[in-house]
LOMAR-434885 format. One record per residue (C-alpha): residue number from 1; chain; x, y negated, z. Coordinates in pm, whole numbers. Layout:
<NUM; 'A'; <X; Y; Z>>
...
// end
This chain:
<1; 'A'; <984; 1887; 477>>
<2; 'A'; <667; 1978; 343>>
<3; 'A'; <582; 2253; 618>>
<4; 'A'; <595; 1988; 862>>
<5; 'A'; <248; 1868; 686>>
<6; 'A'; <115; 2183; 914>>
<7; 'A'; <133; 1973; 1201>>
<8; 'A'; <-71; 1707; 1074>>
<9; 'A'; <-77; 1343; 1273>>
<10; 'A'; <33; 1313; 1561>>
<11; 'A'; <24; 912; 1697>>
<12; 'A'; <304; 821; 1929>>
<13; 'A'; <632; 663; 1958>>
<14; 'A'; <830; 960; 2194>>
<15; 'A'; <992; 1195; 1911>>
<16; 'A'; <1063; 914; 1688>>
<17; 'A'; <1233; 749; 1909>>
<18; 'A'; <1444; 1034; 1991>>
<19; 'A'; <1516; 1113; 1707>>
<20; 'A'; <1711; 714; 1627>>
<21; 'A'; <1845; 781; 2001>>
<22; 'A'; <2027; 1095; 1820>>
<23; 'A'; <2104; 898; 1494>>
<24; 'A'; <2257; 573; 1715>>
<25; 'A'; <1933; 367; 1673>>
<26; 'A'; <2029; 282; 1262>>
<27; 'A'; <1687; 34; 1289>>
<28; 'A'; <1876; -222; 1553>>
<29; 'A'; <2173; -258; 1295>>
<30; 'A'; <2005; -464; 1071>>
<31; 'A'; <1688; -717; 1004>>
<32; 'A'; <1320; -600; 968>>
<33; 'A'; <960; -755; 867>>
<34; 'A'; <687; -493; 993>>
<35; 'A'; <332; -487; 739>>
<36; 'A'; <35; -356; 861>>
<37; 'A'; <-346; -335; 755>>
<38; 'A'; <-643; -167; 612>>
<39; 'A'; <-541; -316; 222>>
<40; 'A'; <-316; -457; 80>>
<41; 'A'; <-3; -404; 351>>
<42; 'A'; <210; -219; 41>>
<43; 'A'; <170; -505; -179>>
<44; 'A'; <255; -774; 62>>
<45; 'A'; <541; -566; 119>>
<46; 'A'; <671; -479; -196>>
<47; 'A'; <613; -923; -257>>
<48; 'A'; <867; -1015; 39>>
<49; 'A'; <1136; -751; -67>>
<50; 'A'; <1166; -861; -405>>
<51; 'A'; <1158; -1264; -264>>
<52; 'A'; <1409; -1159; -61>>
<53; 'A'; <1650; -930; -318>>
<54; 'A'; <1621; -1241; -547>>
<55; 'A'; <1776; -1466; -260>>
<56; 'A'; <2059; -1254; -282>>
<57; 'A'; <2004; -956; 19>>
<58; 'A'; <2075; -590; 10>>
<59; 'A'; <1683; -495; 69>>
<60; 'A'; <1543; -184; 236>>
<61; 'A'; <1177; -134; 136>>
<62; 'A'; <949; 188; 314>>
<63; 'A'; <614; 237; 199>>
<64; 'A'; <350; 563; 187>>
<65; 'A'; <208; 772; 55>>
<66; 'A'; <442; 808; -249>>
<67; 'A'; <227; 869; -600>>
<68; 'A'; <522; 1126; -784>>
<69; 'A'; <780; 1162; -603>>
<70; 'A'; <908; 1166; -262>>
<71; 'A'; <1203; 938; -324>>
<72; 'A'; <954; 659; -394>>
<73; 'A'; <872; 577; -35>>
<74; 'A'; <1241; 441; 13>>
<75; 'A'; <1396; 192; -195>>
<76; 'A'; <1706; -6; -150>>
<77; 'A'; <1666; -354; -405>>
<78; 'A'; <1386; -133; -544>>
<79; 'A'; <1534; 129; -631>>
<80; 'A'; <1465; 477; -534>>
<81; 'A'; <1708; 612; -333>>
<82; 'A'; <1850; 904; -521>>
<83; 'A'; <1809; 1244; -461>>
<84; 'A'; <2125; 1357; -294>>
<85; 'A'; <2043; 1074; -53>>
<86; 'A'; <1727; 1214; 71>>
<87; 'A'; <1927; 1512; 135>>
<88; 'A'; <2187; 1345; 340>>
<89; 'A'; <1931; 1176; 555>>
<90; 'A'; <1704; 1507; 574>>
<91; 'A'; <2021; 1697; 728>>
<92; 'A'; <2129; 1408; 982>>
<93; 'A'; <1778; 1418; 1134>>
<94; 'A'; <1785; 1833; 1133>>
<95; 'A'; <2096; 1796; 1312>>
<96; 'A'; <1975; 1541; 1582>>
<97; 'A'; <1609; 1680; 1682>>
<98; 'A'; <1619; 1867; 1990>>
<99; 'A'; <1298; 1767; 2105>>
<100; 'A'; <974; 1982; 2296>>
<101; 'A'; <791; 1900; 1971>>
<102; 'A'; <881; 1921; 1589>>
<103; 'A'; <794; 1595; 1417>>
<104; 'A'; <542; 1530; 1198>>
<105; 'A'; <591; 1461; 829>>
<106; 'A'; <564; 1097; 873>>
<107; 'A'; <768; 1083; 1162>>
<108; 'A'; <1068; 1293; 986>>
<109; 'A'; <994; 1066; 669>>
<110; 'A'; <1011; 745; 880>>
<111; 'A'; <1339; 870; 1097>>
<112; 'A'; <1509; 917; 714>>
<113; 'A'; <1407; 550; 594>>
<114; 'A'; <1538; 406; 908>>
<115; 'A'; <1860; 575; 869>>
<116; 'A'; <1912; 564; 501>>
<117; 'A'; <1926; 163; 529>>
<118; 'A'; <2141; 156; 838>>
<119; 'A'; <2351; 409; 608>>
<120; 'A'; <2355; 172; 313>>
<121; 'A'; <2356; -99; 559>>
<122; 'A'; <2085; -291; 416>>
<123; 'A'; <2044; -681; 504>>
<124; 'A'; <1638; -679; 522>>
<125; 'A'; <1413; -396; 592>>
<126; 'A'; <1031; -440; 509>>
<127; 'A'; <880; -157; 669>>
<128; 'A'; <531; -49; 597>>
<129; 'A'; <311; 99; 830>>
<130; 'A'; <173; 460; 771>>
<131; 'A'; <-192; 458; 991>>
<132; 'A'; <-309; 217; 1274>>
<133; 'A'; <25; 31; 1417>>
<134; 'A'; <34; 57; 1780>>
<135; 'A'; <136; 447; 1770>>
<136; 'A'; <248; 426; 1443>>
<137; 'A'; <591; 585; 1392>>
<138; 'A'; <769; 259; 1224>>
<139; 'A'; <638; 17; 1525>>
<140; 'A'; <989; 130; 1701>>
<141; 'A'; <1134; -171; 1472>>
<142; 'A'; <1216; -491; 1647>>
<143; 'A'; <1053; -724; 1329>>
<144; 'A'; <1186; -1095; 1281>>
<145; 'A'; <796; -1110; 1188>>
<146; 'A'; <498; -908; 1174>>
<147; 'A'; <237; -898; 896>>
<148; 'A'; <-148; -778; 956>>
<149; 'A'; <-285; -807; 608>>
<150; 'A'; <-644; -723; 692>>
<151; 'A'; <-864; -471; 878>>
<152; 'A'; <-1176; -273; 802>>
<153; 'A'; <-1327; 66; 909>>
<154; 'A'; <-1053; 367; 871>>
<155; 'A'; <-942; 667; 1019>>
<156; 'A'; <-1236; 645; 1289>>
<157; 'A'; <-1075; 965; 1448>>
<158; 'A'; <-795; 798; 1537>>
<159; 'A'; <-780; 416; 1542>>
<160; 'A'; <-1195; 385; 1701>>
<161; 'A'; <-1490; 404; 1570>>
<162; 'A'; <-1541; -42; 1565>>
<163; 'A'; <-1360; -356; 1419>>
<164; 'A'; <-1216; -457; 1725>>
<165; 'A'; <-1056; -143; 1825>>
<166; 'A'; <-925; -95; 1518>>
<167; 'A'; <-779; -410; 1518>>
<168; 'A'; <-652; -358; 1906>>
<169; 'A'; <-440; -81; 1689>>
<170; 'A'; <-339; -311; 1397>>
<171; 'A'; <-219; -565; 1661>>
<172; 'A'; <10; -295; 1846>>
<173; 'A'; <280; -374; 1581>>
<174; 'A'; <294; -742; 1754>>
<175; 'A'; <618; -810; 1944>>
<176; 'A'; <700; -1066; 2268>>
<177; 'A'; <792; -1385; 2115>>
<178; 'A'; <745; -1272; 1747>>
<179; 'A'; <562; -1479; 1466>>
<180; 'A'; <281; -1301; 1306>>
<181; 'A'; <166; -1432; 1014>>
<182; 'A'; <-219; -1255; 907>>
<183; 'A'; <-514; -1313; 665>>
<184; 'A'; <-781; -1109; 892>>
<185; 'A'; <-1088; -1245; 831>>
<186; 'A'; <-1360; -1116; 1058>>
<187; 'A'; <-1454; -1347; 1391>>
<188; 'A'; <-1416; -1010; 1610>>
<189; 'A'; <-1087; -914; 1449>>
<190; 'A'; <-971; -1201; 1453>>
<191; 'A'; <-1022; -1235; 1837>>
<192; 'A'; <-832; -919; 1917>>
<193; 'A'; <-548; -1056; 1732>>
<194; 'A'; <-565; -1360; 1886>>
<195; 'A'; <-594; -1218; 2212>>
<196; 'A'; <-240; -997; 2197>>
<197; 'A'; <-33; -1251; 2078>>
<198; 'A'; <-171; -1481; 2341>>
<199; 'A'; <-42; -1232; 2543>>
<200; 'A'; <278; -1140; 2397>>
<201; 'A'; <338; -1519; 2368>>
<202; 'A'; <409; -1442; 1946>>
<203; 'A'; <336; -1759; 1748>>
<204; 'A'; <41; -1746; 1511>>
<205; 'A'; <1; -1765; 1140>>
<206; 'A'; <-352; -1752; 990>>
<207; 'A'; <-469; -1758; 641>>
<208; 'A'; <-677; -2020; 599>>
<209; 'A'; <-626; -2213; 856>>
<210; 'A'; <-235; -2280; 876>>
<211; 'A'; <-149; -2151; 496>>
<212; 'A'; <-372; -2180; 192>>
<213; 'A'; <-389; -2078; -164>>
<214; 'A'; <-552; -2189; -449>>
<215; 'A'; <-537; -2051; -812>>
<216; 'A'; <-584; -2245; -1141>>
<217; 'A'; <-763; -2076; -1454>>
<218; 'A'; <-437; -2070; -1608>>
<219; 'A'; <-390; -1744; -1313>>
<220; 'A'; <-77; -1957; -1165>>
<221; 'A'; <-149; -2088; -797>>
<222; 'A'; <-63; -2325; -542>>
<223; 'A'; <72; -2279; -190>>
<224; 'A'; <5; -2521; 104>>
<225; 'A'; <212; -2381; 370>>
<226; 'A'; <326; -2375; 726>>
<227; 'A'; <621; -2608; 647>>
<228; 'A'; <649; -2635; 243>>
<229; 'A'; <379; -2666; -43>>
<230; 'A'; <472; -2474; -333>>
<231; 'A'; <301; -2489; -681>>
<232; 'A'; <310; -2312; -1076>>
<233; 'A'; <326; -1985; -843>>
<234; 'A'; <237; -1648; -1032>>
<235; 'A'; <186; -1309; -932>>
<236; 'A'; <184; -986; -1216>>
<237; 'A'; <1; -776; -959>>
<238; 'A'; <-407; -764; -1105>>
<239; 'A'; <-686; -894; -891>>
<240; 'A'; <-766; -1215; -777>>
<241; 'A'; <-704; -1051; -402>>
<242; 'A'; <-335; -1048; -529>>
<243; 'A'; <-287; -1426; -453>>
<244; 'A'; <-393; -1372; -93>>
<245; 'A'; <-188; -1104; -36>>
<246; 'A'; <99; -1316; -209>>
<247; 'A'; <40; -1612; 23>>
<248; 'A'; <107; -1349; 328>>
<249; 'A'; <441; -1295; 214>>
<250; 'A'; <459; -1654; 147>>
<251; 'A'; <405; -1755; 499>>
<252; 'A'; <630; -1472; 613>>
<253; 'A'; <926; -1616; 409>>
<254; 'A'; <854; -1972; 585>>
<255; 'A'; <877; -1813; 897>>
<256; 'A'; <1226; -1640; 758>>
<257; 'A'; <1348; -1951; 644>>
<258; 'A'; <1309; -2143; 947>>
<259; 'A'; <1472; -1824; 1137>>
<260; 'A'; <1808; -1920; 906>>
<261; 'A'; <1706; -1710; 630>>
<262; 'A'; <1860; -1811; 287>>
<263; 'A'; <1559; -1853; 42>>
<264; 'A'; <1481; -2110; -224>>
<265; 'A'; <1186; -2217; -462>>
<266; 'A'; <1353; -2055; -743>>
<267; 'A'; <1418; -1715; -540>>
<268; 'A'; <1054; -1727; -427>>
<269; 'A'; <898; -1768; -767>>
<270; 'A'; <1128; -1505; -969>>
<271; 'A'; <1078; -1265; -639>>
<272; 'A'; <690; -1295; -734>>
<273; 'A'; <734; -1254; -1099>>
<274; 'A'; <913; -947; -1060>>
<275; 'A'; <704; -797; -767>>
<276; 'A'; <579; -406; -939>>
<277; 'A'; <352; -221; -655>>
<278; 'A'; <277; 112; -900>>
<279; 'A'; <-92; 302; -862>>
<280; 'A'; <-273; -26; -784>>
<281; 'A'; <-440; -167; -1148>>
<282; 'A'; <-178; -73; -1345>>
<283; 'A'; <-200; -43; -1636>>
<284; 'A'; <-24; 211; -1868>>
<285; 'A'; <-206; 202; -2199>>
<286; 'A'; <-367; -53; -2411>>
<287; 'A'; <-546; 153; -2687>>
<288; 'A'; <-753; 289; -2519>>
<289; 'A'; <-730; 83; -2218>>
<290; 'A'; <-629; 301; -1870>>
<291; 'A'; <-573; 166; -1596>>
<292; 'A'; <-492; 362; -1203>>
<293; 'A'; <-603; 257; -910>>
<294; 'A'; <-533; 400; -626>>
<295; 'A'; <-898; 227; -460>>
<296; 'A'; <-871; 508; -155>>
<297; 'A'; <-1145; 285; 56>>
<298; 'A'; <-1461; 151; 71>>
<299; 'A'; <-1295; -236; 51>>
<300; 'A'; <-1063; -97; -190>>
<301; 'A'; <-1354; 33; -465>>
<302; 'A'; <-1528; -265; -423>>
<303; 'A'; <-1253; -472; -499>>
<304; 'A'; <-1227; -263; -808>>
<305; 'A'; <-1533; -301; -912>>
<306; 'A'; <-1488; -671; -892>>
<307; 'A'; <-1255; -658; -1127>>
<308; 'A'; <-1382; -450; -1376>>
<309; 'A'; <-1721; -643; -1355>>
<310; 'A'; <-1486; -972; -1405>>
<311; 'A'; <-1260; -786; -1666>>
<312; 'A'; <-1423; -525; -1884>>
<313; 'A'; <-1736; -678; -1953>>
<314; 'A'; <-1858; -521; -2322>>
<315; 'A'; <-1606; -262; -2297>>
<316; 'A'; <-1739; 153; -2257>>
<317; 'A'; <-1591; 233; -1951>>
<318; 'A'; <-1515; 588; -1845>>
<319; 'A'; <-1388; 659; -1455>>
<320; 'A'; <-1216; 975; -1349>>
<321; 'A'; <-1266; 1000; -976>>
<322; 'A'; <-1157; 1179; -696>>
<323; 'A'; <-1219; 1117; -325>>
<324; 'A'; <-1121; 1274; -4>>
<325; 'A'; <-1307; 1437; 243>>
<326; 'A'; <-1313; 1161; 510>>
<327; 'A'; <-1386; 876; 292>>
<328; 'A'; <-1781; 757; 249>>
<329; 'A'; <-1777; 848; -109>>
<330; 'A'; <-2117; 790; -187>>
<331; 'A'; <-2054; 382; -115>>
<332; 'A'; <-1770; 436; -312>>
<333; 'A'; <-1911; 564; -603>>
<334; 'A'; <-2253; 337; -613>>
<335; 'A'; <-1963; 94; -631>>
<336; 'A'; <-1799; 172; -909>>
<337; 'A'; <-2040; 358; -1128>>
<338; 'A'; <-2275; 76; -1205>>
<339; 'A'; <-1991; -75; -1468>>
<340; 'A'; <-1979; 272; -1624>>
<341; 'A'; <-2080; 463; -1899>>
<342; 'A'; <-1967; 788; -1813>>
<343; 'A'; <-1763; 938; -1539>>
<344; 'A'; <-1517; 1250; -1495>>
<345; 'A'; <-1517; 1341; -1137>>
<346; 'A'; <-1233; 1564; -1018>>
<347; 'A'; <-1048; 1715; -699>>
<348; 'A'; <-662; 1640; -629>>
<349; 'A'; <-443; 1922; -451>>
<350; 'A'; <-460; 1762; -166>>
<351; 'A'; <-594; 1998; 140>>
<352; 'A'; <-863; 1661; 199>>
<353; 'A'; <-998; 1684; -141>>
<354; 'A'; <-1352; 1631; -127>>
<355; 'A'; <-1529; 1896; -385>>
<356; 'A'; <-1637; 1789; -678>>
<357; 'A'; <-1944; 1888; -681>>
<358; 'A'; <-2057; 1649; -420>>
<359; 'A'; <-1948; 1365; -666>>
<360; 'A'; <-2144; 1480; -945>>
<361; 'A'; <-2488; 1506; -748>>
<362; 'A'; <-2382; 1165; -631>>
<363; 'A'; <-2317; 1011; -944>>
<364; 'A'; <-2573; 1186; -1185>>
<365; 'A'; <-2848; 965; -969>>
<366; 'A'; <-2659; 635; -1128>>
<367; 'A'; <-2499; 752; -1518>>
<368; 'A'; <-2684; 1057; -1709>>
<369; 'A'; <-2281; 1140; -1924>>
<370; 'A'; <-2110; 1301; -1601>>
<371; 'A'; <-1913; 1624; -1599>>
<372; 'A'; <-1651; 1844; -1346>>
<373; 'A'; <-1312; 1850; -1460>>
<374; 'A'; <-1115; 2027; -1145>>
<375; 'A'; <-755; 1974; -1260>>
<376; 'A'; <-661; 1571; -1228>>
<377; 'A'; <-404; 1574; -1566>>
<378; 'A'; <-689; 1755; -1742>>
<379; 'A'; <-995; 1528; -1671>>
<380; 'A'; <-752; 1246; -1752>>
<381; 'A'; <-685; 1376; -2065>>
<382; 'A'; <-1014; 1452; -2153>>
<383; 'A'; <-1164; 1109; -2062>>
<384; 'A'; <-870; 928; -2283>>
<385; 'A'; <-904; 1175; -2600>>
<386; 'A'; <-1256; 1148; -2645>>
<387; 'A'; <-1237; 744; -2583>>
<388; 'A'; <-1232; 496; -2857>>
<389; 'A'; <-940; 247; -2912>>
<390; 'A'; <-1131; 20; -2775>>
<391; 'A'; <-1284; 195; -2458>>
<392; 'A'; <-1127; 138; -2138>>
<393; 'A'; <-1054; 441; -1886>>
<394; 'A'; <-983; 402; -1481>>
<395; 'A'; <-828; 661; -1280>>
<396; 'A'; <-924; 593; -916>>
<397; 'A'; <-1063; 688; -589>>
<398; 'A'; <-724; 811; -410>>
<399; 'A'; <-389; 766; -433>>
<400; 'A'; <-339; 1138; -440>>
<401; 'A'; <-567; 1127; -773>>
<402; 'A'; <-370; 849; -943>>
<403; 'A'; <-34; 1014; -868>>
<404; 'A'; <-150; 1354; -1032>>
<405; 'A'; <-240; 1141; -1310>>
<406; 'A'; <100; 919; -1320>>
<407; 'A'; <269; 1263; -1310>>
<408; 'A'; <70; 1409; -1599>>
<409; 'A'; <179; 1120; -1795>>
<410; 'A'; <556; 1111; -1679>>
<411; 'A'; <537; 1437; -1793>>
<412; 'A'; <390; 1367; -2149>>
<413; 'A'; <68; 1600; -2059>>
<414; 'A'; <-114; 1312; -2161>>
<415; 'A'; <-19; 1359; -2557>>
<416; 'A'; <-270; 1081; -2689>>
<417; 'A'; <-142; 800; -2472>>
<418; 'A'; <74; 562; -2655>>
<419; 'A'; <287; 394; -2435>>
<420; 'A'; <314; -17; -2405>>
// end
C-alpha cells in the first residue's frame, strides 16, 4: 500500500467510487456523520463515536493520518481493527479495481474503511475527511449530518489560495436536505457555507448562534442547545478549544436524536469522559513533563502556544520541532518559541520534511540554547534526559514528528521516561 504514496493526491470522486461499485457500495449499508475542517475535525469525531458507542451502537470511526500504525485510522468501538483485518479489506479492493487509474493511498485507505464497517456491519460510521471535502475521497457517504469544524488557509495548491474558496471546498461535503451543524467563524466563510446549504436546502446549525457553550473554572461546561440544555459536561481532551469542538458533536447528537437516534444525558456525558484523540496534548510523562502535539498549522501552533502560555508558566520549557515543507514555519515557530528556553529542531522521514537547518536559523533569532538533532526518537530523547524533573518538554510541529516520537516511546527508545 505504501507504493501507492508514488502517486501522491489526486482529488476526485471517479475511482473511489468504482471501487464501492466493485465492493456492492458497503457505505449505503449502514449510518454515517461526515467531519470536515481545517482543526479540530478528528477530535469532533473521535467525541460523537464514543457518545454514540456509549448509547449502545456498533461504531465505525475513520480518521488520518495515523501517528504509529496503520491500523489506527480504522476503529470499530475504538478499537483498532486488527491486523488480519486490514489484510482482508486490502485484498477485496485488489480484487475489485479495474480502473484506467491506480488509486491513491488515501483513496485505497478510504475504499478499506468503508468496507471494513459494512464487513463488521457497523451501526454508525463517523467518517473523517482527509483534505478539502468536495473531492475528497470519503464525500461518496450519504451523512445523516455533516460537520465543518472550522476553516483557515491550507493546502493552497489544491483547495485555493483564499477563505472563501477554501471554504467553497469544505462545504462540498454538504448534502440535499442534510443538517449541518458548524462552528466557522469568519463573516466570508461563513457566507460560503451559508450560501450551499441555501442551495442544497440542508438545515443549518451554527455555533454561537443556535448552540452555545460555556465553561466554569471548575473545567466542566454547560450546553445550551438546539433542542436540550445540558450542564456538569466535561471533556479530558486539553485546551480550552476542546469545549468548542465538544459542543459540535453536541449539536450533531441533537440533530441524531431528533432523526430517532437512541441517546441519553448519561450516554452523552460518559461518551465525553471517555473521548481519547492520541498526538493532540497528550501527555505521556509527568516527571519531566512531555507532552505531543501534533500542532501541523499555523492555527494549530498558536493554539499551542495558548496553552502553554496559560499552562506552563514558571516551568523551563524545551520544544522538539519538526515542520514540513509546505507549512509557513517561520509563523509557526515565532509562535511557539517565545514560551521557550531551548529548542531541539528535527526532520521526520517524511518525503515533506522541511530541513532542519531552516528551523535553526529561524529560531536562533528568538532562543540563544538551539541545536540539530536529525533523527525524531533521538532529539526526543535528548531533550527529556538532559531536563529536570520539573522541566516540561513538547514534541510538536507535525503529526509525522509526534508519531516518530510516540513510536520511540512504544518502543522503550525513550529509556528515561517513566510512564504515568
Amino acid at each position: 500500500m505504501y507504493g501507492l504514496r508514488r502517486f501522491g493526491i489526486i482529488l476526485g470522486l471517479e475511482t473511489i467510487q468504482q471501487l464501492l461499485d466493485g465492493l456492492g457500495n458497503p457505505h449505503l449499508k449502514y449510518a454515517c456523520v461526515h467531519v470536515a475542517g481545517t482543526n479540530g475535525k478528528g477530535s469532533v469525531a473521535a467525541a460523537l463515536a464514543s457518545i454514540l458507542i456509549k448509547s449502545g451502537y456498533k461504531v465505525g470511526l475513520y480518521t488520518s493520518p495515523h501517528l504509529v500504525r496503520f491500523n489506527e485510522r480504522i476503529l470499530i468501538n475504538n478499537r483498532q481493527i486488527s491486523n488480519n483485518d486490514v489484510v482482508k479489506s486490502y485484498h477485496a479492493i485488489k480484487r475489485v479495481h479495474h480502473g484506467d487509474r491506480s488509486p491513491t493511498f488515501f483513496e485505497f485507505a478510504t475504499a478499506m474503511a468503508l468496507y471494513a464497517f459494512g464487513r463488521q456491519q457497523v451501526d454508525w460510521a463517523v467518517i473523517e475527511t482527509g483534505m478539502g471535502g468536495r473531492y475528497d475521497a470519503t464525500n461518496v457517504v450519504q451523512p445523516a449530518v455533516s460537520i465543518i469544524t472550522n476553516v483557515s488557509l491550507e493546502h493552497r495548491d489544491y483547495l485555493g489560495n483564499t477563505l472563501a474558496q477554501i471554504a467553497r471546498e469544505k462545504a462540498g461535503i454538504i448534502k440535499q436536505a442534510t443538517p449541518v451543524v458548524t462552528g466557522v467563524k469568519q463573516k466570508q466563510v461563513r457566507s460560503v457555507v451559508q450560501q450551499v446549504a441555501r442551495k442544497k436546502k440542508a438545515p443549518l446549525f451554527m455555533l454561537g448562534k443556535d448552540f452555545k457553550v460555556r465553561q466554569n473554572q471548575s473545567g466542566q461546561f454547560s450546553y445550551a442547545g438546539i433542542e436540550n440544555s445540558w450542564r456538569h459536561l466535561q471533556t479530558p481532551l486539553l485546551g480550552r478549544y476542546q469545549v468548542q469542538n465538544a459542543a459540535l458533536a453536541l449539536a450533531a447528537g441533537e440533530l441524531l436524536i431528533r432523526d430517532g437516534a437512541s441517546i441519553s444525558k448519561a450516554s452523552i456525558e460518559q461518551g465525553l469522559a471517555h473521548t481519547r484523540w492520541p498526538g493532540r496534548l497528550e501527555i505521556v510523562c509527568e516527571h519531566p513533563l512531555v507532552i505531543l502535539d501534533g500542532a501541523h498549522n499555523l492555527i494549530a501552533a498558536r493554539k499551542l502556544a495558548k496553552y502553554l502560555t496559560e499552562n506552563l508558566a514558571g516551568r523551563r520549557l524545551t520544544l522538539v520541532i519538526g515542520i514540513l515543507d509546505d507549512k509557513p514555519y517561520a509563523s509557526m515557530l515565532n509562535s511557539l518559541l517565545p514560551q521557550c528556553y531551548r529548542a531541539v529542531v528535527t526532520r521526520a522521514r517524511a518525503q515533506r520534511a522541511l530541513a532542519p537547518e531552516k528551523l535553526y536559523a529561524i529560531a536562533k533569532k528568538t532562543i540563544d540554547d538551539v541545536c540539530i538533532i536529525p533523527d525524531v526518537a533521538a532529539a526526543a530523547q535528548h531533550a527529556i534526559q538532559t531536563a529536570g524533573p520539573d522541566d516540561a518538554v513538547c514534541i510538536a510541529g507535525s503529526l509525522y514528528v509526534v508519531g516518530e516520537a510516540k513510536e520511540a516511546i512504544e518502543k522503550g527508545l525513550l529509556k528515561s521516561l517513566k510512564k504515568n
